[in-house]
C-alpha positions in Angstrom: 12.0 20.4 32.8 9.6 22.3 34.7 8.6 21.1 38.3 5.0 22.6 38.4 2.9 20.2 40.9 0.3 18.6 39.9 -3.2 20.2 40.4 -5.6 18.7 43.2 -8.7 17.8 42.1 -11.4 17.2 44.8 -11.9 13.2 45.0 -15.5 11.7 43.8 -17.3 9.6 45.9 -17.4 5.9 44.9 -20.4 5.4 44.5 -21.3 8.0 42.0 -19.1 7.3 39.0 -16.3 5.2 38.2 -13.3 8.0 37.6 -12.0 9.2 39.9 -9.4 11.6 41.8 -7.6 10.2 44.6 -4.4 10.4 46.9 -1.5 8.6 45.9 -1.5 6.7 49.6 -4.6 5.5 49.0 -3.7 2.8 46.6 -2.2 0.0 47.5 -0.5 -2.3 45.7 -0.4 -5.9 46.6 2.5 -7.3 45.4 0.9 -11.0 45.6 -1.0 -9.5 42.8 1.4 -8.3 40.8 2.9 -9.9 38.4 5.3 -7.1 36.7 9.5 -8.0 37.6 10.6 -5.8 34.8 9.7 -2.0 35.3 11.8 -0.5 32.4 13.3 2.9 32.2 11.6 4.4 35.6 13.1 7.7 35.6 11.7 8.8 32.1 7.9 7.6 33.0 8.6 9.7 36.4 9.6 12.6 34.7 7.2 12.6 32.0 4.5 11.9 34.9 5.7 14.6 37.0 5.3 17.4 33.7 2.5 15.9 32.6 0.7 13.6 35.4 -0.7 10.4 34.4 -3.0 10.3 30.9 -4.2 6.7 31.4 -5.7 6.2 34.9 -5.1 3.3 36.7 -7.2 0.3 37.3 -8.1 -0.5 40.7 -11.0 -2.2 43.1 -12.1 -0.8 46.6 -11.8 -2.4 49.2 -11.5 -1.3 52.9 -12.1 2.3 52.0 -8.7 2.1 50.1 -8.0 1.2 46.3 -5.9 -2.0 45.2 -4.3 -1.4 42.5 -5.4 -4.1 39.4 -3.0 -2.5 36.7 -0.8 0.4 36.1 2.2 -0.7 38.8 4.9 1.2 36.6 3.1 4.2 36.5 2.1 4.1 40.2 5.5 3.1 41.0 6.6 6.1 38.8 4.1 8.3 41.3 5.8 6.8 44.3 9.3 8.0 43.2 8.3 11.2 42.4 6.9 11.5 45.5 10.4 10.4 47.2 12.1 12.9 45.2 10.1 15.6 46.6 7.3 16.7 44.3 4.1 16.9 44.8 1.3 14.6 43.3 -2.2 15.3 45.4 -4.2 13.3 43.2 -3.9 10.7 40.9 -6.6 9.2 38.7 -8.0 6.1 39.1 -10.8 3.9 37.3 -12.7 1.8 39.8 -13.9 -1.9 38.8 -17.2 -1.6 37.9 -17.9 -4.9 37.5 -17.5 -7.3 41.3 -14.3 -9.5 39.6 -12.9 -12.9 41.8 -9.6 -13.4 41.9 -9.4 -15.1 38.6 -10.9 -12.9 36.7 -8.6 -10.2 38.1 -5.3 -12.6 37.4 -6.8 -13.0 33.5 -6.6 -9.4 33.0 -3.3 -9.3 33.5 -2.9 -10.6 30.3 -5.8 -9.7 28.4 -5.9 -5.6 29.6 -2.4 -4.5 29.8 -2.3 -1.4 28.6 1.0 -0.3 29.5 5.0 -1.4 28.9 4.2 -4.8 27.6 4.5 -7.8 30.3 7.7 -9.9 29.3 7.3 -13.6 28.6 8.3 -14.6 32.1 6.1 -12.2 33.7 3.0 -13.8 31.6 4.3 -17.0 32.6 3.8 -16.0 35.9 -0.2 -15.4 35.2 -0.8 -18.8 33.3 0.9 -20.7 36.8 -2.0 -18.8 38.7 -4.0 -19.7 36.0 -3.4 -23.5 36.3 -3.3 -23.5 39.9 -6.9 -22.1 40.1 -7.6 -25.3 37.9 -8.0 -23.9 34.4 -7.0 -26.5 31.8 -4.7 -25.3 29.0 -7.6 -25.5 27.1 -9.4 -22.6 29.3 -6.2 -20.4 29.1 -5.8 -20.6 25.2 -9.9 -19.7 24.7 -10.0 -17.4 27.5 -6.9 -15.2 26.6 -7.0 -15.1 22.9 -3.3 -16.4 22.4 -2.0 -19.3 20.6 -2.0 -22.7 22.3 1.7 -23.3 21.4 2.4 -19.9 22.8 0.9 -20.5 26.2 2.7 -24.4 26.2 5.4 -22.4 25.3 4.8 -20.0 28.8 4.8 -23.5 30.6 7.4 -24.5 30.1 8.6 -21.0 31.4 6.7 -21.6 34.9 8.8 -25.1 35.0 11.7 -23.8 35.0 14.2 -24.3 37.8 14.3 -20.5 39.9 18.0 -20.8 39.1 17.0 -20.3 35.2 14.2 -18.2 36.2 16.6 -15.5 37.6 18.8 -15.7 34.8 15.6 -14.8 32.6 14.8 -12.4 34.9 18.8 -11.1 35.4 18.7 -10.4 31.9 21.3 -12.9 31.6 19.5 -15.5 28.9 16.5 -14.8 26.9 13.3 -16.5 27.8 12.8 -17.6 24.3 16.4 -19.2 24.6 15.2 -20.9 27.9 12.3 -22.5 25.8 14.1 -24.1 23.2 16.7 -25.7 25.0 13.6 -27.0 27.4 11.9 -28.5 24.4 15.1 -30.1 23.4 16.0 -31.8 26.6 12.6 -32.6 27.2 12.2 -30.6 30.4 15.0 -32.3 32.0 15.5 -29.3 34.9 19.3 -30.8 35.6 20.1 -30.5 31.6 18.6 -27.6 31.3 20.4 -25.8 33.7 23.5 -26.7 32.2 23.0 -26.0 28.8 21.6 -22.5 29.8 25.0 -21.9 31.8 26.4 -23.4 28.5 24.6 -20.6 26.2 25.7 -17.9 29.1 29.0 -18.3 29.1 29.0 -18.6 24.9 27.3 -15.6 24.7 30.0 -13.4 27.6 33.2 -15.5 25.5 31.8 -13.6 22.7 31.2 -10.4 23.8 27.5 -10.4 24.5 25.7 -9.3 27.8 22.6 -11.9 26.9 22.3 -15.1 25.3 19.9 -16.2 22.8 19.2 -19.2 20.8 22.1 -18.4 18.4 24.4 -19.0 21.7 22.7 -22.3 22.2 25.2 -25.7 21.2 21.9 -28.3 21.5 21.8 -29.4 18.0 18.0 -29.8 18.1 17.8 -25.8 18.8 20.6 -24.7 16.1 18.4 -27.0 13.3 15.3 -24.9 14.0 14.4 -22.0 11.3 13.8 -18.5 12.6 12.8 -17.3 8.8 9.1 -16.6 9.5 10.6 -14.3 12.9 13.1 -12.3 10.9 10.9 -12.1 8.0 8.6 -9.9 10.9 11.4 -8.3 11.7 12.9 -7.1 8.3 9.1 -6.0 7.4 8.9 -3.4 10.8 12.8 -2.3 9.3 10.8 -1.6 5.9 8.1 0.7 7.7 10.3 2.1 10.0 13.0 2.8 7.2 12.2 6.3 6.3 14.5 7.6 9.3 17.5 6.4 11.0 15.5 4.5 14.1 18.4 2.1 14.6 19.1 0.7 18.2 22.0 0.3 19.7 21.1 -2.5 22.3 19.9 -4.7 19.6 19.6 -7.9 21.6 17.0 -5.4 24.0 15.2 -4.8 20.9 15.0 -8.3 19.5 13.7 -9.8 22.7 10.8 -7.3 23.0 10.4 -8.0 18.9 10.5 -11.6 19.7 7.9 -11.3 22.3 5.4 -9.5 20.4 5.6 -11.7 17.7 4.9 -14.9 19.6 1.8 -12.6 21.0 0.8 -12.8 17.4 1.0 -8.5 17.2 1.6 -7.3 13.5 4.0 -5.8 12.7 2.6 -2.6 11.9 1.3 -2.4 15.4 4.4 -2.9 16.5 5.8 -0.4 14.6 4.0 1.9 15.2 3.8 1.4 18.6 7.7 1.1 19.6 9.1 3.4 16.9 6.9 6.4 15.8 5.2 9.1 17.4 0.8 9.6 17.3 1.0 11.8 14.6 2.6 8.5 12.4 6.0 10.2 11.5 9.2 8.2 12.3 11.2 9.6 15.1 15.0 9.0 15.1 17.0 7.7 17.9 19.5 10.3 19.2 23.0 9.2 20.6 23.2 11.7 22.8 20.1 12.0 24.4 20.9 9.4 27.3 19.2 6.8 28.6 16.0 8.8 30.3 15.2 10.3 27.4 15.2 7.5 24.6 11.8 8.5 24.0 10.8 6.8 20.7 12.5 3.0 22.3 9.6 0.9 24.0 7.4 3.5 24.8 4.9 2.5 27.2 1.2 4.1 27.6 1.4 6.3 30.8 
């Protein structure tokens, strides 16, 4: 892996075009803002950041003579521990908002212009709660993001949730998809749904899995539900996928980010070919003894 620093470019003033070069320290990140809890596999994006600096610049608004970051916190985040390794980054690139946005319109995009590791259903649930408490009606959400109405009830219920569930989500203990049917079924009852979630937790360790889903769940309303139209996704992303041996080990990893994309309404071609092959559209197989900072061709996110 070579260690080569990245090249400073002299910074462009602000008002004279909306790219441009700047120091690392200069953008801030405002956690308030910031919905992201899951950052993924840091020290790959860091090292491919550090051999090939950051292809998709990241989003930001002046203010103060400094630059608050609007979107890209993995890839800064990657920046900032490359930085704390010890290598050099002088300048990183930036795209200014061009466009005066309120704090609204800066929480929708969020949703509507991520461009990089996809934000997990708790983390959108996070956006539709600022959403709602800048007084959007449902209604608003469902036109103004482009996403089903069931899907965003569905986040809701998500932002409902007792922080004890939350964390599981969050913990990686449950899957948020879990969490939703069992709230549908006791009627967002917060005391029952904490139990049953403990329930579905402790099914899923007694049987040797690290995460619980809604096959883990004993509420008889969430075993009677079909998830044919799901699967049927799934088995048609195996089919394009199936000319190589792109199996993953961490299934239950694989399946909540699957599951998530499909109730984003993705195809599954897209989703193919975004999570499993390479730009030039051949299938890349997983390796087994790559390790875990260099499972390239698994949920690779835009840098």
């Amino acid at each position: 892996m070579s260690t080569k620093n990245v090249k400073a470019t002299p910074a462009v003033e602000v008002n004279k075009t909306a790219y441009l070069m700047v120091k690392p320290e200069l953008v801030v990140i405002d956690e308030k803002e910031n919905p992201r809890q899951d950052y993924g596999n840091m020290e790959e994006l860091m090292l491919s950041i550090i051999e090939n600096g950051i292809r998709t610049p990241l989003n930001v608004y002046e203010k103060n003579g400094k630059y608050i970051l609007k979107n890209g916190f993995r890839r800064m985040r990657a920046v900032q521990l490359a930085i704390k390794s010890g290598k050099t980054i002088e300048r990183v690139p930036v795209l200014l908002e061009h466009t005066k946005l309120n704090d609204e319109e800066r929480t929708l995009e969020h949703i509507i212009n991520n461009d990089g590791k996809p934000l997990t259903m708790l983390e959108q649930s996070e956006v539709i709660r600022r959403l709602l408490n800048y007084g959007w009606k449902v209604t608003d959400v469902v036109k103004r993001t482009g996403k089903a109405r069931g899907y965003i009830e569905n986040l809701i219920l998500l932002t409902k949730a007792p922080m004890k569930v939350q964390h599981f989500i969050q913990e990686g203990k449950i899957s948020a998809h879990a969490v939703i049917q069992i709230s549908q079924a006791v009627k967002g009852d917060a005391v029952e749904l904490t139990k049953e979630v403990e329930t579905a937790i402790q099914t899923a360790m007694e049987s040797g899995k690290g995460k619980a889903t809604p096959k883990h769940v004993a509420t008889k309303e969430v075993k009677n539900q079909s998830y044919g139209k799901f699967y049927r996704w799934c088995e048609e992303i195996c089919e394009i996928i199936s000319t190589e041996e792109n199996l993953l080990e961490d299934r239950a990893e694989i399946l909540d980010t699957l599951l998530t994309s499909f109730e984003n309404g993705q195809s599954a071609k897209d989703v193919a070919q975004r999570c499993f092959t390479r730009k030039a559209d051949k299938p890349t197989p997983l390796t087994k003894n790559t390790g875990k900072t260099q499972e390239k061709t698994v949920l690779k996110a835009k840098k």
